[in-house]
C-alpha positions in Angstrom: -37.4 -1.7 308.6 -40.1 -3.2 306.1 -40.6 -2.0 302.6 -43.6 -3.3 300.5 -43.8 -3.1 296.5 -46.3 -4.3 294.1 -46.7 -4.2 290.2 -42.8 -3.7 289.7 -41.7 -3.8 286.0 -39.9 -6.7 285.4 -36.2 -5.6 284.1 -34.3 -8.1 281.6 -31.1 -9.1 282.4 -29.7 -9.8 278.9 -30.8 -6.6 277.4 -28.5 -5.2 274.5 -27.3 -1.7 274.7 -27.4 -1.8 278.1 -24.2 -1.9 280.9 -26.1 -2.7 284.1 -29.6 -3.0 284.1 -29.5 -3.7 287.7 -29.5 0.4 287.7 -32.9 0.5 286.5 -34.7 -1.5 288.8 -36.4 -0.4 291.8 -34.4 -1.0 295.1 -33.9 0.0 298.1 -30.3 0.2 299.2 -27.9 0.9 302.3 -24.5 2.3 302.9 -22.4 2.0 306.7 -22.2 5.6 307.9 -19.9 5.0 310.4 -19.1 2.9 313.1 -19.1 3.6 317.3 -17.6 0.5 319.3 -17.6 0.6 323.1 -14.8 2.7 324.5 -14.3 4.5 321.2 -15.8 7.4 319.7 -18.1 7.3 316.9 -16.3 7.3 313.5 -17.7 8.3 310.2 -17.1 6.7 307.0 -19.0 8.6 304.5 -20.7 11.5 305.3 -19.2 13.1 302.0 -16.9 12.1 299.1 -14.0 13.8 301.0 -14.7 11.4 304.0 -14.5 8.6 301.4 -10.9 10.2 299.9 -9.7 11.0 303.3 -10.5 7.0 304.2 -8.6 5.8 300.9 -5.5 8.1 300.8 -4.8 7.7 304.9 -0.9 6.5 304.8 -2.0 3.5 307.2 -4.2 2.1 305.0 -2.7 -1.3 304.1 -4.5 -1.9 301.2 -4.6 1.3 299.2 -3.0 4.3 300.9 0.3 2.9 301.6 1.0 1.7 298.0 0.6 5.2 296.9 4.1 5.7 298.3 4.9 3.0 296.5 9.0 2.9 295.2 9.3 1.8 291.1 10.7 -1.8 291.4 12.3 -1.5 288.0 14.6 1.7 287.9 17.2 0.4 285.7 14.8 -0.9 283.0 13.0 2.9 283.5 16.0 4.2 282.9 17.3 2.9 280.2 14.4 3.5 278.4 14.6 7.4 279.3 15.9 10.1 277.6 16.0 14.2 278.5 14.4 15.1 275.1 11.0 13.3 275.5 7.8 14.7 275.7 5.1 14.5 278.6 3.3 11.9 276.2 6.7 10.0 275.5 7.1 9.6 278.6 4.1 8.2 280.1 4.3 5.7 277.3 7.3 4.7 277.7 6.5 4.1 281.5 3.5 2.4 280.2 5.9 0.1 278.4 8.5 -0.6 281.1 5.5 -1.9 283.3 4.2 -3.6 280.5 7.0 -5.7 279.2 7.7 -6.7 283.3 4.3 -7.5 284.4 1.1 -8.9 282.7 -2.3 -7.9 283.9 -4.3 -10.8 284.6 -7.5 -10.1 283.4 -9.1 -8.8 286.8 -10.3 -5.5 287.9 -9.9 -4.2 291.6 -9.8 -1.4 293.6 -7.0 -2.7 296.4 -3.4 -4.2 296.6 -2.6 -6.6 299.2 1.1 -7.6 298.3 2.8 -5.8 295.4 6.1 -7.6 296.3 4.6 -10.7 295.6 2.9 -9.2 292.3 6.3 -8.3 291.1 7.3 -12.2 291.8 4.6 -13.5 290.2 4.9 -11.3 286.9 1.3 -10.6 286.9 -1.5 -9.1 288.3 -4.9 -7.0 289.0 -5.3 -3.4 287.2 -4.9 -2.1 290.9 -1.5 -3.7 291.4 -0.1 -2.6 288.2 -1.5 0.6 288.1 0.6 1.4 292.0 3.4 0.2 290.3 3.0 2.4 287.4 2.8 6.1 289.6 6.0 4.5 290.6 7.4 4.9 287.3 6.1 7.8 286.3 7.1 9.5 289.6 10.7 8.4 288.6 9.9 10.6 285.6 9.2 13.4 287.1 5.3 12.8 286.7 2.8 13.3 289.2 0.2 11.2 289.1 -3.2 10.4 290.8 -6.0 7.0 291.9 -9.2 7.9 289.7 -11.5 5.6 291.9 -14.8 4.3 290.1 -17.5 2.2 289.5 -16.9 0.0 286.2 -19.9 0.5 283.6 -21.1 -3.4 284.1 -20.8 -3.2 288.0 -23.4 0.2 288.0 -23.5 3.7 288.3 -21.5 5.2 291.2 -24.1 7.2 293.2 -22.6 10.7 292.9 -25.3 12.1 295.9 -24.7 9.2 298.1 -20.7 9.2 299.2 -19.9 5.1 299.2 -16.9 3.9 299.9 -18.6 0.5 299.1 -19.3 1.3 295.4 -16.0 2.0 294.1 -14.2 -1.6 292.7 -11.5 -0.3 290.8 -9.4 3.0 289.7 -6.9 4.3 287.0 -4.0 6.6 286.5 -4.3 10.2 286.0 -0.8 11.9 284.8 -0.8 15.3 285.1 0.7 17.7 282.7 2.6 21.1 284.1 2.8 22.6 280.5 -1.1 22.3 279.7 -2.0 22.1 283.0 -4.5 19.2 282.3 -4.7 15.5 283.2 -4.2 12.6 280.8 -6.0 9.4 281.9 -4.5 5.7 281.2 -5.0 1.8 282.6 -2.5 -1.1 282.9 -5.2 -3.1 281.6 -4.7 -1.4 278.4 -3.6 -3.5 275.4 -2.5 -0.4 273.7 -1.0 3.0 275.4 -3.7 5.1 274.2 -4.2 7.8 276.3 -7.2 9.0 277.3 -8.7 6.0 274.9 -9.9 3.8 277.8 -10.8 0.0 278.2 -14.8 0.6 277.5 -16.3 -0.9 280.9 -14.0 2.0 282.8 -15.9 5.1 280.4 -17.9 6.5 282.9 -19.2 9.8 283.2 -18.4 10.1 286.8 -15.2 8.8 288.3 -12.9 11.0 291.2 -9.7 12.3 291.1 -7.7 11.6 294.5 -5.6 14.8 294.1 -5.0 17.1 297.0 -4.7 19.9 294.3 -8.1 19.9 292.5 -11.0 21.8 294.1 -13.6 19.3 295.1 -15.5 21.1 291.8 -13.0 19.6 289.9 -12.7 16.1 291.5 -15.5 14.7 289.3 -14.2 13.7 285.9 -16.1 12.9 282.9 -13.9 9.5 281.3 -16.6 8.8 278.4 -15.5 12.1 276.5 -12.1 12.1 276.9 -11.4 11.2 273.3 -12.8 12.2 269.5 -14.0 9.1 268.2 -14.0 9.8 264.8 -13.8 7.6 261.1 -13.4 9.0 258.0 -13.3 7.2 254.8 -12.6 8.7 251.2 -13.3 6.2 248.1 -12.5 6.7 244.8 -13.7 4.0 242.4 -14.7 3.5 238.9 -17.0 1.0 237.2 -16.5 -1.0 234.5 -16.6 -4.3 233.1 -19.1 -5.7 235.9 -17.1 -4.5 238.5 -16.0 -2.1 240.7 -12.4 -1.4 241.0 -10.7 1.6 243.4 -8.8 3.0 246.5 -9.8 3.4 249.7 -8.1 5.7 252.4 -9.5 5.2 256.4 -8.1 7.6 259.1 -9.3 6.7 262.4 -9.0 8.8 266.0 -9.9 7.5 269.3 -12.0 4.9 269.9 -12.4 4.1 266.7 -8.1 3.6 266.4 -8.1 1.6 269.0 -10.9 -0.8 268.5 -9.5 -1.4 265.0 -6.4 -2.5 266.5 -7.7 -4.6 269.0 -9.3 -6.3 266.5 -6.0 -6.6 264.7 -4.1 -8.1 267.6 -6.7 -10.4 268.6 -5.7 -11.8 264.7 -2.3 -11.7 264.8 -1.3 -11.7 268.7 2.2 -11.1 267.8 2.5 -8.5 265.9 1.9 -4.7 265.1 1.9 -5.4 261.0 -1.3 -6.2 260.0 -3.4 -8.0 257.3 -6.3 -7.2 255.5 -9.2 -9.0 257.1 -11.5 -8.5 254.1 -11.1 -10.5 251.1 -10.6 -8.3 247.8 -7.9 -6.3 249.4 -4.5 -5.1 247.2 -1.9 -3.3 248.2 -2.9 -3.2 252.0 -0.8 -0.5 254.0 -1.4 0.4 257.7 0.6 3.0 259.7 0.0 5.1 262.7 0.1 8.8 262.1 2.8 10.3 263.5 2.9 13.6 266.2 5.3 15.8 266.5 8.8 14.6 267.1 7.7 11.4 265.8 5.7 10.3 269.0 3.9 7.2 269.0 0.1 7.6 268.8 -2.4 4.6 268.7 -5.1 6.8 268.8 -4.7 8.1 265.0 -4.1 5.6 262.4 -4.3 5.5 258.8 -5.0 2.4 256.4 -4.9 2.2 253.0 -6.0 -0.4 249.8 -7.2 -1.1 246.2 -9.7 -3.3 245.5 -11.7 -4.8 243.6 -14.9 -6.5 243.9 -18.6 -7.6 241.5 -21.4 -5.4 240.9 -25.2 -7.3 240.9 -25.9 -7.7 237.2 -29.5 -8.5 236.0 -30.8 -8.4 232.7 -28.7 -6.0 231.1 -28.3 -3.6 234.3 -26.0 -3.2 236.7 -26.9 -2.8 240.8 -24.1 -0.4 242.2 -24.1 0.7 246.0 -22.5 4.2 245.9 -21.1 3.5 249.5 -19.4 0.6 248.7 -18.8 -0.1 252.0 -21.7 0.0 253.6 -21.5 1.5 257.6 -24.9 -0.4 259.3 -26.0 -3.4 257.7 -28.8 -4.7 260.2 -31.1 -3.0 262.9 -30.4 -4.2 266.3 -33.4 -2.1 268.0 -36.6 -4.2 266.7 -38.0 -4.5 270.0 -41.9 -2.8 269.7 -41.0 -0.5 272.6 -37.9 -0.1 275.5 -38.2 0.2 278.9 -34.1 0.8 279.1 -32.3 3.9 278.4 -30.1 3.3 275.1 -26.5 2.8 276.3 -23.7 2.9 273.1 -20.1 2.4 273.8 -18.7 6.0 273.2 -20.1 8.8 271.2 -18.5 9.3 267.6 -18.5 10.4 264.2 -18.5 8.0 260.4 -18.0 10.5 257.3 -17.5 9.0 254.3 -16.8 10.6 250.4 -16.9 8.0 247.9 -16.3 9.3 244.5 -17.6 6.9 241.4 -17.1 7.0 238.0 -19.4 5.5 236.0 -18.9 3.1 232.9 -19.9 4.0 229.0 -22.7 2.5 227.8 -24.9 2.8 230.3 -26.9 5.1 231.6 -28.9 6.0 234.9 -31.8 4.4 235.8 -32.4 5.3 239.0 -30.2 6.9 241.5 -30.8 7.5 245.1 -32.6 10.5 247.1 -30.2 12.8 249.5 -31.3 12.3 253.2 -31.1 13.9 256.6 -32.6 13.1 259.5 -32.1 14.0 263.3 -33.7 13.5 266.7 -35.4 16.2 267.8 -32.6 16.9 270.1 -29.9 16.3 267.6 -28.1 13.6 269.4 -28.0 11.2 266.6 -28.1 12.6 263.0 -27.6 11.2 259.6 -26.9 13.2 256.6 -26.3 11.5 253.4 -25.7 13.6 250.1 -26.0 12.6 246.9 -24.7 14.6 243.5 -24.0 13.2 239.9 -22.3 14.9 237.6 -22.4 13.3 233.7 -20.7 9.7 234.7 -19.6 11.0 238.3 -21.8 10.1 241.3 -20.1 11.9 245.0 -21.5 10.1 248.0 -20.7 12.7 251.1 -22.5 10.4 254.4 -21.9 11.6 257.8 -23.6 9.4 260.8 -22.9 11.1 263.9 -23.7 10.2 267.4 -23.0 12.7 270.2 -23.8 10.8 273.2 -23.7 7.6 275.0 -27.0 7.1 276.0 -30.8 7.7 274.4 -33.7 7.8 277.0 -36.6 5.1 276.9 -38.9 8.4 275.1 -36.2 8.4 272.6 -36.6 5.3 271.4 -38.9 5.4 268.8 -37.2 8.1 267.1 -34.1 6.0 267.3 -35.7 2.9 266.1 -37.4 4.8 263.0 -33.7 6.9 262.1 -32.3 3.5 262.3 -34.4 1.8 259.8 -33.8 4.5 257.3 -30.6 5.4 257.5 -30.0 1.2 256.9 -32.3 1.6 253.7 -29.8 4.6 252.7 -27.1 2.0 253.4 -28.1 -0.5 250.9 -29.7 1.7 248.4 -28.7 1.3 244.9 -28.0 2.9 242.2 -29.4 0.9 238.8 -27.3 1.5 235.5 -29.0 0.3 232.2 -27.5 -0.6 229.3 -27.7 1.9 226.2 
């Protein structure tokens, strides 16, 4: 076969916001159908996604299918852990952490298992190894649980039309729930158990459930909105002498939780109680919010601290940013035009309510405009309020994004929104001296 193009667009391999560019460029590509050697009949590989289940799942297969079967190597340490009074979540966490304080991933993603034996030796090993060994657990629980096969975000777009065995490179754990009847979703390559708060490169739209219960309507799962990624902020603050000098309260859900923590144990790889990063910081408290019966939830945290820090004074006036902390402080999309779809990390949601008293003597000079502004289809939207009362200015600023991807078309709008809500961020409000 021959295939001739001309004139293609060139595609950039280091563009930002952007997993895989190589799923933008024009290709042709080609998948093995099947297979007919002489003196055997003709065997197809992948004439649907069933074919491609049936061909992972098969008991004989020695690099996937048999591990499903897999026994939990640590029983005693499973048990021990275990008690009758946990919940669903308790438990899968707590088989998260058996696995975890046993056997260290080692950085790699795959799809198949050759030895887990030797895995178990070693101490470490790929998400795929650990992840067999982790149904094991939670099967000792009581737990059934499932492959979700996938294509990671930087590896490309699984084609959902074409069935390919070929493009799958790695899967995760689905546990599934008999009291809500639902699925929660988890990784051994996780640093924290957060479930259904994924590593990022596995948040795909489209990933399959090997479960011989769902309804191949139900077999396609959507990973990237598993979670509400939300961060809410509430300031209260006063001015005076030259500076400004409040509280500030942070609750963060999903995403946002887990990124923040992250961040935190990449600081302080040893431990769970952390230290302010920023300077200024009094009275730092951090704490995970707790569920019912006390369960452990990475996913909702709490942090909480005074501080204290200089206004900009000028010739008698003083420069006060009513968000205090700012959320965007430079524009990443200054490119002219885009050729790639926009691809963010996860939806989510920043509100803040910053609450300022302002200091006798002075008075308002200037004080910022309220703003809004949306794309036309509402995906992206900033609102940001602004009242004063006497010597009280309320900041309420919600930036919300509601999905994980903006079309080429889109991004002039986005480029524009982004500029001004940035201006909004560092606006100012100028107090002059009586």
């Amino acid at each position: 076969m021959t295939f001739t193009s001309q004139n293609l667009p060139a595609i950039r391999q280091d563009e930002s916001y952007c997993w895989c560019p190589e799923d933008y460029k024009i290709q042709v590509s080609f998948d093995l159908q099947g297979t007919h050697f002489p003196g055997r009949e003709y065997e197809p590989f992948s004439e649907e996604w069933k074919d491609v289940d049936k061909q992972l799942t098969k008991p004989e297969d020695e690099l996937f299918g048999k591990h499903l079967s897999f026994n939990n190597p640590f029983k005693e340490e499973a048990i021990a852990a275990f008690t009758s009074e946990m919940t669903f979540e308790q438990k899968v966490i707590t088989a998260f952490r058996v696995l975890k304080q046993k056997l260290s991933w080692n950085g790699r993603y795959e799809l198949y298992s050759r030895d887990l034996n030797k895995v178990i030796k070693a101490g470490n090993g790929s998400n795929a190894d650990l992840n067999f060994i982790l149904m094991g657990i939670l099967k000792d629980y009581g737990i059934r649980s499932y492959p979700v096969v996938l294509s990671r975000r930087s590896t490309g777009v699984l084609p959902f039309n074409f069935p390919s065995l070929q493009k799958l490179n790695t899967f995760l754990v689905a546990a599934y729930n008999n009291d809500t009847q639902g699925y929660v979703y988890l990784d051994s390559s996780m640093e924290l158990p957060a479930l259904n708060v994924l590593p990022l490169d596995l948040c795909v739209n489209k990933a399959r459930i090997l479960s011989p219960d769902e309804p191949e309507e139900k077999k396609w799962v959507d990973l990237i909105n598993l979670s509400s990624n939300v961060a809410f902020m509430q300031i209260n603050a006063t001015v005076q002498d030259g500076q400004i000098r409040g509280h500030r309260m942070t609750q963060l859900q999903g995403q946002e939780a887990v990124e923040y923590q992250k961040k935190q144990l990449r600081q302080k790889k040893d431990s769970l109680i952390f230290t302010p990063l920023d300077a200024g910081k009094e009275k730092f408290a951090f704490k995970n919010l707790k569920q019912e019966n006390d369960a452990y939830d990475p996913t909702q945290i709490k942090e909480e601290f005074d501080f204290l820090m200089d206004t900009e004074t000028t010739g008698g006036r003083l420069y006060v940013n009513p968000m205090v902390f700012p959320q965007l402080e430079r524009n990443p999309f200054i490119q002219t035009e885009r050729i790639l779809p926009v691809e963010f990390q996860y939806p989510y949601k920043y509100n803040l309510i910053c609450t300022l008293m302002l200091p006798d003597g002075y008075e308002v000079e200037e004080i910022p405009e309220s703003y809004s502004v949306r794309t036309d289809d509402g995906k992206l939207q900033c609102r940001y309020m602004i009242q004063r009362t006497d010597n009280k200015v309320v900041l309420n600023y919600v930036f919300q994004l509601r999905t994980h991807i903006l079309l080429p078309d889109q991004y002039s709008q986005l480029q524009d929104i982004w500029t001004k809500v940035i201006e909004k961020n560092q606006a100012l409000i100028v107090l002059k001296k009586i």
